[in-house]
Residue frames as qw, qx, qy, qz and C-alpha x, y, z in Angstrom:
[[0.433, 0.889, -0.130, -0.080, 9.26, 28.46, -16.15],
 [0.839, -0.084, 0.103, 0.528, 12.72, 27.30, -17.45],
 [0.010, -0.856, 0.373, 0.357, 15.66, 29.64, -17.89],
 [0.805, 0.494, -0.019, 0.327, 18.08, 29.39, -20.84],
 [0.283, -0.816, 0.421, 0.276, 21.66, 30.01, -19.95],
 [0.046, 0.352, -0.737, -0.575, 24.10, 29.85, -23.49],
 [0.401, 0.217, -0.551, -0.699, 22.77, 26.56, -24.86],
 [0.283, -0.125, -0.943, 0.120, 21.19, 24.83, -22.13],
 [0.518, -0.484, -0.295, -0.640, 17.44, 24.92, -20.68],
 [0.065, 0.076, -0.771, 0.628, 17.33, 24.68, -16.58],
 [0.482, -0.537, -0.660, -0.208, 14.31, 23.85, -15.14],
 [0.098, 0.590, -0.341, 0.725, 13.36, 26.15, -11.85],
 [0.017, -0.033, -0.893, 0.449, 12.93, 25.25, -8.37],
 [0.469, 0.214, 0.413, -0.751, 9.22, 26.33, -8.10],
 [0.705, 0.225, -0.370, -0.561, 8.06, 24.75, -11.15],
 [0.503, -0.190, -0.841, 0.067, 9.26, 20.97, -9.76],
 [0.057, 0.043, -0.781, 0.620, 8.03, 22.31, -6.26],
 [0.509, 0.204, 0.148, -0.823, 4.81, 23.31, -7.63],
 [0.653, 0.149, -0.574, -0.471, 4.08, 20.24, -9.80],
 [0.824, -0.172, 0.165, -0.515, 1.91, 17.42, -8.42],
 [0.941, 0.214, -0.243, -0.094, 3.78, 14.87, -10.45],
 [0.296, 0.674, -0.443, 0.511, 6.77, 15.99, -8.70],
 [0.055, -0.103, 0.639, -0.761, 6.12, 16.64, -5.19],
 [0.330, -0.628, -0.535, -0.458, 2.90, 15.68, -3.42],
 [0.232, -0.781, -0.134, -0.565, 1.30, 17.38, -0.93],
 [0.867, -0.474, -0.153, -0.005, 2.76, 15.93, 1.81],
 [0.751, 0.020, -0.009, 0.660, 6.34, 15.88, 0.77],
 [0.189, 0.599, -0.049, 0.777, 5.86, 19.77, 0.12],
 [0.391, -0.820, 0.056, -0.414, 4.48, 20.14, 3.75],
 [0.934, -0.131, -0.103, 0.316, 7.32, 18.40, 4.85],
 [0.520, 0.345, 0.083, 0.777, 9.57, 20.30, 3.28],
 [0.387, -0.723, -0.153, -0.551, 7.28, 23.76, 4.63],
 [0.656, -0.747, 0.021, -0.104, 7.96, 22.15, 8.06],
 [0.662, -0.311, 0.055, 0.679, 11.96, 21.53, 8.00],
 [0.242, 0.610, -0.148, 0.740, 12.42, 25.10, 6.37],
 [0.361, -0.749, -0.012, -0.555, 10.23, 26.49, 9.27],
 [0.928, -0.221, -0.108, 0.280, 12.42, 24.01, 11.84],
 [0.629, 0.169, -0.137, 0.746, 15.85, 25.44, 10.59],
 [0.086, 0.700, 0.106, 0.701, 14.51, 28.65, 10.66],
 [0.631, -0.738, -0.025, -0.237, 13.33, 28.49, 14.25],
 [0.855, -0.443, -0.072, 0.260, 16.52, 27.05, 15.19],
 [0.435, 0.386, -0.086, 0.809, 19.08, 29.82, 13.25],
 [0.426, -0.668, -0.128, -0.596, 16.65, 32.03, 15.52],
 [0.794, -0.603, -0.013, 0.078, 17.25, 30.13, 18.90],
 [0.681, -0.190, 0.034, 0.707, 21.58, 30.19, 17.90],
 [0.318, 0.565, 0.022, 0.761, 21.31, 33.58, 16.99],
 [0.410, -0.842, -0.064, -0.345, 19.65, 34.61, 20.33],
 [0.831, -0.423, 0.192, 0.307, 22.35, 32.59, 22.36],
 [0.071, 0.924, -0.301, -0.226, 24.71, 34.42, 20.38],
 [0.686, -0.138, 0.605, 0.380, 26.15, 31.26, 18.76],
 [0.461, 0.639, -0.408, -0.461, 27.23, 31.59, 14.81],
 [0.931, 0.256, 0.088, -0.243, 27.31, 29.14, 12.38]]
């Protein structure tokens, strides 16, 4: 779904992440594994009480 903001049409992240022609499967489980990556590692500096 695009959004209109004044007089310009944006295009949203899920619609290129969902499209095939876009992303293929691979590149999205890529992506799937470095979110889940960062995530595990804000999680490991947050136990060690480091901040960003």
């Amino acid at each position: 779904m695009s959004v209109k903001i004044g007089n310009e049409e944006f295009t949203e992240f899920n619609d290129l992440y969902n499209d095939p022609d876009f992303l293929s499967d691979s590149e999205r489980t890529e992506i799937e594994f470095e979110v889940a990556l960062i995530g595990k590692l804000i999680e490991a500096r947050e136990k060690c009480g480091m901040s960003q």
